[in-house]
C-alpha positions in Angstrom: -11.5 -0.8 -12.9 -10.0 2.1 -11.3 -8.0 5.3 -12.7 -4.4 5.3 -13.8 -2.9 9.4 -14.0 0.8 9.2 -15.6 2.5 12.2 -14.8 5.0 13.6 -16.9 8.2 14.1 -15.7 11.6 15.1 -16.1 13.8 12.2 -16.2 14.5 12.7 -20.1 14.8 16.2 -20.5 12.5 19.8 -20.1 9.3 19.6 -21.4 6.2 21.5 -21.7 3.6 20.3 -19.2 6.1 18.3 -17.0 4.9 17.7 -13.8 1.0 17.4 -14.9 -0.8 14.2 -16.0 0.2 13.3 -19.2 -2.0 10.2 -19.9 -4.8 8.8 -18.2 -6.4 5.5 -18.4 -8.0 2.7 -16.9 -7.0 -0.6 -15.4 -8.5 -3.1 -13.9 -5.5 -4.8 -11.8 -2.4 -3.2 -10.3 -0.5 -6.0 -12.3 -1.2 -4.1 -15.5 0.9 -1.3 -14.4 4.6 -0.8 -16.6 6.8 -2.4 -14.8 9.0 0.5 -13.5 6.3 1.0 -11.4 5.3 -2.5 -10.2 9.2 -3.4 -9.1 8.1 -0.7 -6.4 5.4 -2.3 -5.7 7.5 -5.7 -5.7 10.5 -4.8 -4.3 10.4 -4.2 -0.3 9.6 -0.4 -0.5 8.6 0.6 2.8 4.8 2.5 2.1 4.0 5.7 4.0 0.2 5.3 4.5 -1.9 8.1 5.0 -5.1 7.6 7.2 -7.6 9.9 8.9 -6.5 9.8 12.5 -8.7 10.6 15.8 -8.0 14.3 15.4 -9.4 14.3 11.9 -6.4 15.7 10.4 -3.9 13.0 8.5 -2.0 10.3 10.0 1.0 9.1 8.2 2.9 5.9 9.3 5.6 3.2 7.2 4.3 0.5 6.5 5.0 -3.3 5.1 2.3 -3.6 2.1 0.9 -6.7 0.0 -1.4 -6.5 -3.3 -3.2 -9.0 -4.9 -5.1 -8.0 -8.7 -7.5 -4.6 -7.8 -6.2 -5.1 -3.7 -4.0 -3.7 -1.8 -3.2 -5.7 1.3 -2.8 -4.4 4.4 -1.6 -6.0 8.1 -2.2 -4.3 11.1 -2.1 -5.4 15.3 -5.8 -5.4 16.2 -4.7 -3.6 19.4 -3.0 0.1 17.0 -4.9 3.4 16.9 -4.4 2.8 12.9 -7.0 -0.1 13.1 -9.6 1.9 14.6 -8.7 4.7 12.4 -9.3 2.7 9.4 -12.3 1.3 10.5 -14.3 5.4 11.1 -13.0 6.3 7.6 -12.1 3.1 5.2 -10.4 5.8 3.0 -6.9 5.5 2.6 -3.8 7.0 0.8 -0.3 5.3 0.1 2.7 6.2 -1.4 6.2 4.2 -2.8 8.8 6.2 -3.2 12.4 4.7 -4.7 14.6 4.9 -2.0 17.1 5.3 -4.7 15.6 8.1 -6.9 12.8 10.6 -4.9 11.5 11.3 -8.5 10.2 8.0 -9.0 7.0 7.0 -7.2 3.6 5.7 -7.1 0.8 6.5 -5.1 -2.7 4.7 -4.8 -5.8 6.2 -3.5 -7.9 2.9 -1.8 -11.0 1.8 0.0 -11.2 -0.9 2.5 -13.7 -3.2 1.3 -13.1 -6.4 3.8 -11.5 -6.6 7.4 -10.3 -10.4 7.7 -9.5 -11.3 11.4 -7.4 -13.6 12.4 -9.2 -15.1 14.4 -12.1 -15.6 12.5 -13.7 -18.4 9.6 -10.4 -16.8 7.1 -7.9 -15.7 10.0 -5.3 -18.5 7.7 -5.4 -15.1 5.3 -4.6 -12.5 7.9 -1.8 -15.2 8.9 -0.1 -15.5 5.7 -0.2 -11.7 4.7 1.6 -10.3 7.5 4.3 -13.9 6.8 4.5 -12.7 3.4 5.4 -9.2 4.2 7.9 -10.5 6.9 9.8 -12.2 4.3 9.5 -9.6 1.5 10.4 -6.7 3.8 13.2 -9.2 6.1 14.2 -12.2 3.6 13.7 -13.9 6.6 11.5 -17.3 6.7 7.8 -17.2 7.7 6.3 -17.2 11.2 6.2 -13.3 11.2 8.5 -12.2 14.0 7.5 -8.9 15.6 4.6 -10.2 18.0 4.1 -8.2 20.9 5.0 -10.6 23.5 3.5 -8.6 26.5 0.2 -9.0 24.5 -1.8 -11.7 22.6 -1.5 -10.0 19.7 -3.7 -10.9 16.8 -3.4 -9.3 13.4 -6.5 -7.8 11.0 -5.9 -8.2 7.2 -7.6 -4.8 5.8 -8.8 -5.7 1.9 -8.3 -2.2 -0.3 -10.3 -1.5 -3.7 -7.7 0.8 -5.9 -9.7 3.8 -6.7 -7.0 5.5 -8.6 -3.2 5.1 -9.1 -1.0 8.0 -9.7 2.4 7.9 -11.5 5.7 9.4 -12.3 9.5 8.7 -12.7 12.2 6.6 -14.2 13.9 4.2 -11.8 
């Protein structure tokens, strides 16, 4: 289960309290969400992560993004700074915006809760996550195309618990 704050907004009109949390509950998969909010999670919205870098202060990259129930997926090179980062503080913050419509979002506070290398006894699972994200962000047909060819480069699935989902917006 983790907690679902739906903020009010302005989409039909002035209202008192817009822009606070207008209903809270709980859900136990990111599945359950309305569905103006899952088509960003469905649709190939690029996700600006936020992680705690080196420095300690937040790092914020674009990223391709999967989910699965209470998971969010993601797909990183072994070899980037984010991958260690992720690893000193699991903690992570992510956010959909519609490209569309800037008042219309989603963001979801997570925990990594399983690193899946490729190379290891599930690697097939780090393999297909980052093909599925190559054709939902490209429409282009599995093997994932952006290897580093100047390195062996081998991917790490990072397994996310939701803690908390925030949202707001019409499409």
């Amino acid at each position: 289960m983790f907690k679902h704050a739906s903020f009010l907004d302005v989409s039909e009109g002035l209202q008192p309290g817009q822009f606070t949390v207008g209903n809270r509950s709980e859900l136990s998969s990111l599945d359950e969400l309305p569905d103006i909010y899952r088509q960003l999670l469905d649709t190939p919205v690029t996700a600006v992560l936020a992680v705690i870098g080196g420095d300690g202060r937040s790092s914020l990259t674009p990223v391709w993004f999967g989910y699965h129930g209470d998971r969010v997926l993601l797909n990183f090179a072994d070899h980037r700074k984010k991958t260690s980062w992720l690893r000193d503080n699991p903690q992570v913050t992510i956010m959909l915006m519609n490209p569309a419509n800037a008042y219309h979002w989603l963001s979801i506070k997570a925990t990594v809760v399983n690193e899946v290398h490729e190379d290891g006894p599930d690697g097939h699972r780090a393999t297909s996550t980052i093909d599925e994200a190559w054709t939902k962000y490209t429409g282009n047909e599995a093997p994932y195309g952006l290897r580093d060819p100047s390195k062996d480069e081998r991917r790490v699935l990072f397994e996310c618990a939701v803690d908390s989902v925030a949202t707001f917006g019409q499409p």
